[in-house]
KEBATOR-513994 format. One record per residue (C-alpha): residue number from 1; residue in one letter; x, y, z. Coordinates in pm, 1 decimal. Layout:
<atoms>
ATOM / NUM / A / X / Y / Z
...
</atoms>
This chain:
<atoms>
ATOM / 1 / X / 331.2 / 988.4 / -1247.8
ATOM / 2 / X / 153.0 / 955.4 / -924.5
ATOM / 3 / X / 339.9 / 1062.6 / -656.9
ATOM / 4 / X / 239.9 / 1063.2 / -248.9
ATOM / 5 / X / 539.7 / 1182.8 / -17.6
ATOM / 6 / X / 465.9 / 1167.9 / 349.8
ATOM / 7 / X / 669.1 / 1363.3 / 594.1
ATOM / 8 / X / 706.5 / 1519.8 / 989.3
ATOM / 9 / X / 762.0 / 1189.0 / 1116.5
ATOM / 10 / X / 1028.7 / 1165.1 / 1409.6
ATOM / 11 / X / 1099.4 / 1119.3 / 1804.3
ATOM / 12 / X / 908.6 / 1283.8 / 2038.3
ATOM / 13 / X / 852.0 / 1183.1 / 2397.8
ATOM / 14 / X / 520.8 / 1078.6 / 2538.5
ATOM / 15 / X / 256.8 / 1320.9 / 2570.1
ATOM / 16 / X / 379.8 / 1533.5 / 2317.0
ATOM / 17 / X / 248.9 / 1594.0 / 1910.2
ATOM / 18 / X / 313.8 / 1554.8 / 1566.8
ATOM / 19 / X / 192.9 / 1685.4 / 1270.4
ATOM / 20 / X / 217.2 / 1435.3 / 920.0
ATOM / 21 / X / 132.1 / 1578.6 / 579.5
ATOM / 22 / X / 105.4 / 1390.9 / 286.6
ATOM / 23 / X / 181.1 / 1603.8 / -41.0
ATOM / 24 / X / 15.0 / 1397.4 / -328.6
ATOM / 25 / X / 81.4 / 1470.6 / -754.3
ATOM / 26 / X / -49.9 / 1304.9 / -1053.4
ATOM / 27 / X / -395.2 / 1207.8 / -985.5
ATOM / 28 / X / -745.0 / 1375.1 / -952.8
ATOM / 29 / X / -706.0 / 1433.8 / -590.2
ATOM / 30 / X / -1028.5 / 1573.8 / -482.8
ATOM / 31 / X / -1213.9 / 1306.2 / -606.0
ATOM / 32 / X / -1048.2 / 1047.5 / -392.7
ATOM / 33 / X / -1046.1 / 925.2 / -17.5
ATOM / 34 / X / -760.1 / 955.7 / 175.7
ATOM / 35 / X / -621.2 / 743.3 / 498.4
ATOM / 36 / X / -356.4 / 720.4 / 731.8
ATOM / 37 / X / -233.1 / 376.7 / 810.3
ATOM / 38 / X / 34.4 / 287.3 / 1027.7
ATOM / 39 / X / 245.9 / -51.4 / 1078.6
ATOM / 40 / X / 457.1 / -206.1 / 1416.5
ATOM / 41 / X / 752.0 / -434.0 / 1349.9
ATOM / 42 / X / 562.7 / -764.7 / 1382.7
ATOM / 43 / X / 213.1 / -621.5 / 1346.3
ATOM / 44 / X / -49.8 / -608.0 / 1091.0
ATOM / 45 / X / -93.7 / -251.5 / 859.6
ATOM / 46 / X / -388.0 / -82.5 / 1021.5
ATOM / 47 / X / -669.2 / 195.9 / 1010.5
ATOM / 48 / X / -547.2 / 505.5 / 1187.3
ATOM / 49 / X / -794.5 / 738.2 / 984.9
ATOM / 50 / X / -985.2 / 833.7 / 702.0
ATOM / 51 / X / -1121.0 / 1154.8 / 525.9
ATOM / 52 / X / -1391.7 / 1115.6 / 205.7
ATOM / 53 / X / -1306.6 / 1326.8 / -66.9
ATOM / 54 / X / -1674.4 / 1460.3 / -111.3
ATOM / 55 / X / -1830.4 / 1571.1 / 210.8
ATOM / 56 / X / -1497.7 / 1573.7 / 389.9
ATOM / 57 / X / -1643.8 / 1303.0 / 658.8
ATOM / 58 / X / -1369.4 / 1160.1 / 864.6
ATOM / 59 / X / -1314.8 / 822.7 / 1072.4
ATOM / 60 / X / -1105.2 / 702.2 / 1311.7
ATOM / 61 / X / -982.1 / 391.8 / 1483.8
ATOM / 62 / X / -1101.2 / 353.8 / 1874.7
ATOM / 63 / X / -748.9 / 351.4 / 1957.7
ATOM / 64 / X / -657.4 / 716.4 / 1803.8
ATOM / 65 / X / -994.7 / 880.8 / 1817.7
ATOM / 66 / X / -986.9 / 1217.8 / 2043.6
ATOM / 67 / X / -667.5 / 1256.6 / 1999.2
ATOM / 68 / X / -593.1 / 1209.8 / 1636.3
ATOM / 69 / X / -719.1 / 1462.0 / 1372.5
ATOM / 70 / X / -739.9 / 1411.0 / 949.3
ATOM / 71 / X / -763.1 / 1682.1 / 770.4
ATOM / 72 / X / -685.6 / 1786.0 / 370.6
ATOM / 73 / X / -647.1 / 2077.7 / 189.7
ATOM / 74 / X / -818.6 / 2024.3 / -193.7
ATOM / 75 / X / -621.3 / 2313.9 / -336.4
ATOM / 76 / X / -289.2 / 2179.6 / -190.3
ATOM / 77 / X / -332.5 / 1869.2 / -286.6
ATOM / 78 / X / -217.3 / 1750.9 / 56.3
ATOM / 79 / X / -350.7 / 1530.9 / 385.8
ATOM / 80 / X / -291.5 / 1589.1 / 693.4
ATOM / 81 / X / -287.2 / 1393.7 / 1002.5
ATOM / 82 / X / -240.9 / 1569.0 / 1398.1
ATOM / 83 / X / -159.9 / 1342.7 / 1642.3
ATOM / 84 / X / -189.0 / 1451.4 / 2017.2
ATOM / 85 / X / -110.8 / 1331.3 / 2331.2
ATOM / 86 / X / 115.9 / 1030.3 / 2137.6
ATOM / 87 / X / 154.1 / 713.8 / 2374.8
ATOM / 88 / X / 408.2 / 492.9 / 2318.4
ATOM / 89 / X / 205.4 / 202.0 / 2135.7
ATOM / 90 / X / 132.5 / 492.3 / 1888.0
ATOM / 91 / X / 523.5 / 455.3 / 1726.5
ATOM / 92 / X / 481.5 / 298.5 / 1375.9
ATOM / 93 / X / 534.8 / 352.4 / 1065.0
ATOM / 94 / X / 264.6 / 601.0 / 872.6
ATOM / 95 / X / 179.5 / 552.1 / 558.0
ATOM / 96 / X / -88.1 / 746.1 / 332.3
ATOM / 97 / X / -352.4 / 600.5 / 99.9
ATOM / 98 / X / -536.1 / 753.3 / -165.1
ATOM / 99 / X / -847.9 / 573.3 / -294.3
ATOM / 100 / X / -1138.8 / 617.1 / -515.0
ATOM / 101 / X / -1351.6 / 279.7 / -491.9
ATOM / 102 / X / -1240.4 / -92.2 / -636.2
ATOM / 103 / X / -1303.2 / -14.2 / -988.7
ATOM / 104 / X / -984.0 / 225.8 / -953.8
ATOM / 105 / X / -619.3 / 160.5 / -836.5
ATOM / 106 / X / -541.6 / 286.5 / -473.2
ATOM / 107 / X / -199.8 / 480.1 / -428.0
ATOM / 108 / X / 36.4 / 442.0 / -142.4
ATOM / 109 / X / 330.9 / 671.9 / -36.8
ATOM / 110 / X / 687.1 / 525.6 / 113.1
ATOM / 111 / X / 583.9 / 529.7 / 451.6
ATOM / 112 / X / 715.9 / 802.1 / 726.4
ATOM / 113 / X / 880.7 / 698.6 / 1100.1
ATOM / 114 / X / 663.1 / 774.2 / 1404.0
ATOM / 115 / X / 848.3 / 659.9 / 1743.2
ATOM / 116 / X / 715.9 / 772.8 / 2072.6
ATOM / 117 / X / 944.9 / 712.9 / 2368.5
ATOM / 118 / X / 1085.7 / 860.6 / 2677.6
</atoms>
């Protein structure tokens, strides 16, 4: 069974960091792209970041880039995602995403609390 548990979510105060990993079973998961998503009561799911699972090329969404960093480890079988210098608008839910193209299904994990606040 597929399985994608995020965790290291929490409070922490503006300015400050966070590290999220995403531990991932049951599928081939070098062969797929990863992402980080997030979600704000009342907002739309969005692009935080993304890492291929070939070359290892990452992207990131104007708002996070510079201070946001995906990474994954192939043997672990886990992605990661370090968030610096957190602002407040940065509190949202994180979710991960596994996906290998549209002819495949794309894997989500529960979500994990982000809330930046003074």
């Amino acid at each position: 069974q597929v399985q994608l548990v995020e965790s290291g979510g929490g409070l922490v105060q503006p300015g400050g960091s966070l590290r999220l990993s995403c531990a991932t079973s049951g599928f081939r998961f070098g062969w797929y792209a990863m992402s980080w998503y997030r979600q704000a009561p009342g907002k739309e799911r969005e692009l935080v970041a993304s890492i291929s699972g070939g070359e290892g090329s990452t992207n990131y969404a104007d708002s996070v880039a510079g201070r946001f960093t995906i990474s994954r480890d192939n043997v672990k079988n886990t992605v990661y995602l370090q968030m610096n210098s957190l602002k407040p608008e940065d509190t949202a839910v994180y979710y991960c995403k596994a996906d290998r193209g549209r002819r495949y299904m794309e894997y989500w994990g529960q979500g994990t609390q982000v809330t930046v606040s003074s």
